[in-house]
N, C-alpha and C positions, 0 to 999 in steps of 0.2 A: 487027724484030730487037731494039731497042732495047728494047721493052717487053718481052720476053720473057727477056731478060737482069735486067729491073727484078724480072720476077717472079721468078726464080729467086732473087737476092740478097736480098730480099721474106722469101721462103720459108726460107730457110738462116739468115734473123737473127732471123724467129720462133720456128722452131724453137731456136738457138742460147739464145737467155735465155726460153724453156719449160724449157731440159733444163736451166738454170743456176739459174733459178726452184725447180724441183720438188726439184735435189739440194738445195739454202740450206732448205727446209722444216725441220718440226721432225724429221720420221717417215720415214723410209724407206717402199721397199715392203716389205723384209723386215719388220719393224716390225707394218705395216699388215696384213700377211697373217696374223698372229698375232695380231690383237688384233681384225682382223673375227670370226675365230674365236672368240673370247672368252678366248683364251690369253696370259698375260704369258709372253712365253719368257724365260729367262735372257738374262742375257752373251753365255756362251758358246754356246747356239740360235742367236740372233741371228746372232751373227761367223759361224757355219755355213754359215745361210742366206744370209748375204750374199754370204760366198765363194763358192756354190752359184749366184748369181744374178749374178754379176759388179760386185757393188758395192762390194765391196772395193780394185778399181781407182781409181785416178788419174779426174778428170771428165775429164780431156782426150781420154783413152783408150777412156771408156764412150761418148762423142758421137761419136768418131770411128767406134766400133765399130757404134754405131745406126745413125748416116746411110749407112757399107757399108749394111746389115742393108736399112735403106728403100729403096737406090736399086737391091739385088737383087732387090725384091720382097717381102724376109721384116719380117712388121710386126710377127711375136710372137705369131699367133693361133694359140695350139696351146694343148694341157692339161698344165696346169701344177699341180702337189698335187692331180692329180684333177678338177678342175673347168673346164669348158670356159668360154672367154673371152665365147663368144658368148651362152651362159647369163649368166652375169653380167654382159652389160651390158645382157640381155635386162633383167633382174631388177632393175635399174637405173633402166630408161626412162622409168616412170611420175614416179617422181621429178624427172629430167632434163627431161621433158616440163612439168611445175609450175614450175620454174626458167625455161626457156626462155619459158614464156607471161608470166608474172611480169615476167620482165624486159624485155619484149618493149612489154606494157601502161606499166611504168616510162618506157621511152627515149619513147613514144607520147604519156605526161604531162607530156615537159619539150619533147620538139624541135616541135611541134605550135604550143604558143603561143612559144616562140622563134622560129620561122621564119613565122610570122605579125608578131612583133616587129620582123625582121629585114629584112620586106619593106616596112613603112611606118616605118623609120627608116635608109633605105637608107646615107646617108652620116655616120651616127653612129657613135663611138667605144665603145661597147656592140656596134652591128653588127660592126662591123671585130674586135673582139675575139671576139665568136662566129662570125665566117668562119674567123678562125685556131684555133681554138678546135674546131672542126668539122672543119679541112681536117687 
């Protein structure tokens, strides 16, 4: 029970500074929808869109209205300006996929000879700082 409780609270503080993360950006999704397009919208597009998309609210308001939205089951995958979500992130993957290997090979470059390091200077101060460092 304990640990399932950990998860939950786990889960609700990543998501929590994701959503706090993503609104502090520079760009909105309004923003972003208009400019994959290739379109600078206006000002007043923009405030439109925003209002149209619920980002004109309060952040306290949109998170609260999200994690409802998550925990009814509804994640947002519908068509939105026409275009379906799963398309686009179909169209997405390859790139996602290069990223993912990329970094994958990266983390493979450093914890590989650090935990070879770490296991023949077991009681060094280099070790101890890459267990907390790791944990």
């Amino acid at each position: 029970m304990k640990r399932i409780l950990s998860l939950f609270s786990v889960l609700f503080f990543v998501t929590l500074v994701t959503f706090v993360m993503t609104d502090l950006a520079p760009s909105d999704s309004a923003e972003m929808y208009y400019l994959s397009k290739g379109i600078t919208p206006s000002e007043e597009v923009l405030n439109e869109t925003r209002h149209e998309m619920g980002l004109d609210k309060n952040i306290v308001v949109r998170y609260v209205d999200w994690l409802n939205n998550f925990v009814h089951g509804d994640l947002g995958y519908s068509y939105h300006y026409g275009q379906d979500v799963n398309q686009q992130m179909l169209s997405k993957l390859p790139n996602t996929l290069k990223l993912a290997i990329f970094s994958f090979v990266v983390v493979l470059a450093f914890s590989i000879p650090l935990g070879i390091y770490s296991a023949t200077h077991r009681h060094s101060l280099i070790n101890s700082i890459l267990k907390n460092i790791s944990f």
